[in-house]
N, C-alpha and C positions, 0 to 999 in steps of 0.2 A: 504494500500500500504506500501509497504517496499524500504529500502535502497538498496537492491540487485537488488528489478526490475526495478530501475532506474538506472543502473549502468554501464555506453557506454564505460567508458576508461578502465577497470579492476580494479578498487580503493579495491573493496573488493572479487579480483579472490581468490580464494584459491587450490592449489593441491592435490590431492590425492596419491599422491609419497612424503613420509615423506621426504624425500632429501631434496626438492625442498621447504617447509613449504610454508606459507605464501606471495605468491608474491607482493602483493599490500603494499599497505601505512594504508589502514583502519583495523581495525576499530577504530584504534589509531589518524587516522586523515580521515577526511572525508570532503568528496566533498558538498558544500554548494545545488548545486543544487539536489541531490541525496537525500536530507533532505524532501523540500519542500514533499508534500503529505504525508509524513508518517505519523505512527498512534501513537494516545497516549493513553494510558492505565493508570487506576489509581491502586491503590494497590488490587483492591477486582477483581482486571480483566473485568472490564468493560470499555470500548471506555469509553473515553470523550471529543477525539477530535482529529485534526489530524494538521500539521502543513501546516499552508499557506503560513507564509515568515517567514525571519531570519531576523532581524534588528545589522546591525554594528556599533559601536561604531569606527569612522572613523578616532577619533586623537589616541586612546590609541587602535587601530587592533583587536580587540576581541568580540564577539559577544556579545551582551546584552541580549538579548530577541528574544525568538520565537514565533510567532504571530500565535496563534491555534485559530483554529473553533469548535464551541458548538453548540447542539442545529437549525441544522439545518435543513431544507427537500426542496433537490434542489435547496440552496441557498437561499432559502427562510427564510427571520426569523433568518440568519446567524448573531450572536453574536461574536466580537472577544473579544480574550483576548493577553495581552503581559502577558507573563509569565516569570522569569528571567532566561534564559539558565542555571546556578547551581542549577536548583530544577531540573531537566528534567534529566533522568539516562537514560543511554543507555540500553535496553537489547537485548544483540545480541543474545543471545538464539533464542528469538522469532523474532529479526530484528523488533524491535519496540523501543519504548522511553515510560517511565515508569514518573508519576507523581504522587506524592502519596500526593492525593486530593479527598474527597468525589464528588461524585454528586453532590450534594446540596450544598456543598462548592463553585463550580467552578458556578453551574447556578448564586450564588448571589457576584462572584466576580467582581471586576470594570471592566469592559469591554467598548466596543464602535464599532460602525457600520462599514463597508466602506465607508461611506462618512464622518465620521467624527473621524478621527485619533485623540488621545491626541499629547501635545507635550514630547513626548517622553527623551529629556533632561531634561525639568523644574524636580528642585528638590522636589519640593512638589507632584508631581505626582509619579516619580521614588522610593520615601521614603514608599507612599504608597502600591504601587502593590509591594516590595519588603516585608516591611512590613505583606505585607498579604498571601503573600506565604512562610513568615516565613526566609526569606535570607538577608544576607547581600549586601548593595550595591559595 
């Protein structure tokens, strides 16, 4: 799934009368729910997952983490990952989100289930998964 086929208000209309360019606000700024389902691709072009929620960082406004799915068949066996929203590239060519992470990388990265969330502030957790996707906090 993509960004465009969730797309109800026009965030990312675009015209085809040069006049008119670009009517919307995206791809420059994009709508939170518009996100949810899309797919992510790592550098070789292969799925590794697709996004299930966006996590907000509520005192400083800015998105932390986007909480992707690995690994799954029918929600079965569903593996999450928070991954830190600055490794995650937009590409609007293809209207997908690019992470440039092996396979075999992401299956053995720190992950956890739906029922059992980290805590997502503690620093010793945040130091980690930032850590291992190679970002800054």
């Amino acid at each position: 799934m993509n960004y465009n086929d969730k797309d109800q208000y026009g965030i990312y209309k675009t015209s085809n009368l040069p006049e008119h360019g670009n009517q919307g606000p995206g791809p420059g700024l994009m709508g939170a729910e518009t996100l949810i389902g899309n797919d992510v691709y790592n550098q070789h072009e292969e799925k590794v997952g697709d996004i299930k929620e966006l996590m907000l960082d509520m005192k400083d406004g800015k998105v932390s983490y986007a909480v992707l799915s690995f690994g799954s068949f029918l929600g079965m066996g569903e593996k999450l990952f928070a991954v830190p929203w600055n490794a995650l590239i937009l590409d609007t060519e293809n209207k997908r989100f690019k992470l440039d992470i092996d396979k075999d990388r992401l299956e053995n990265a720190p992950g956890f289930d739906k029922d059992n969330w980290p805590d997502m502030v503690d620093n010793t957790w945040r130091e980690l998964i930032h850590s291992y996707y190679n970002r800054t906090n």
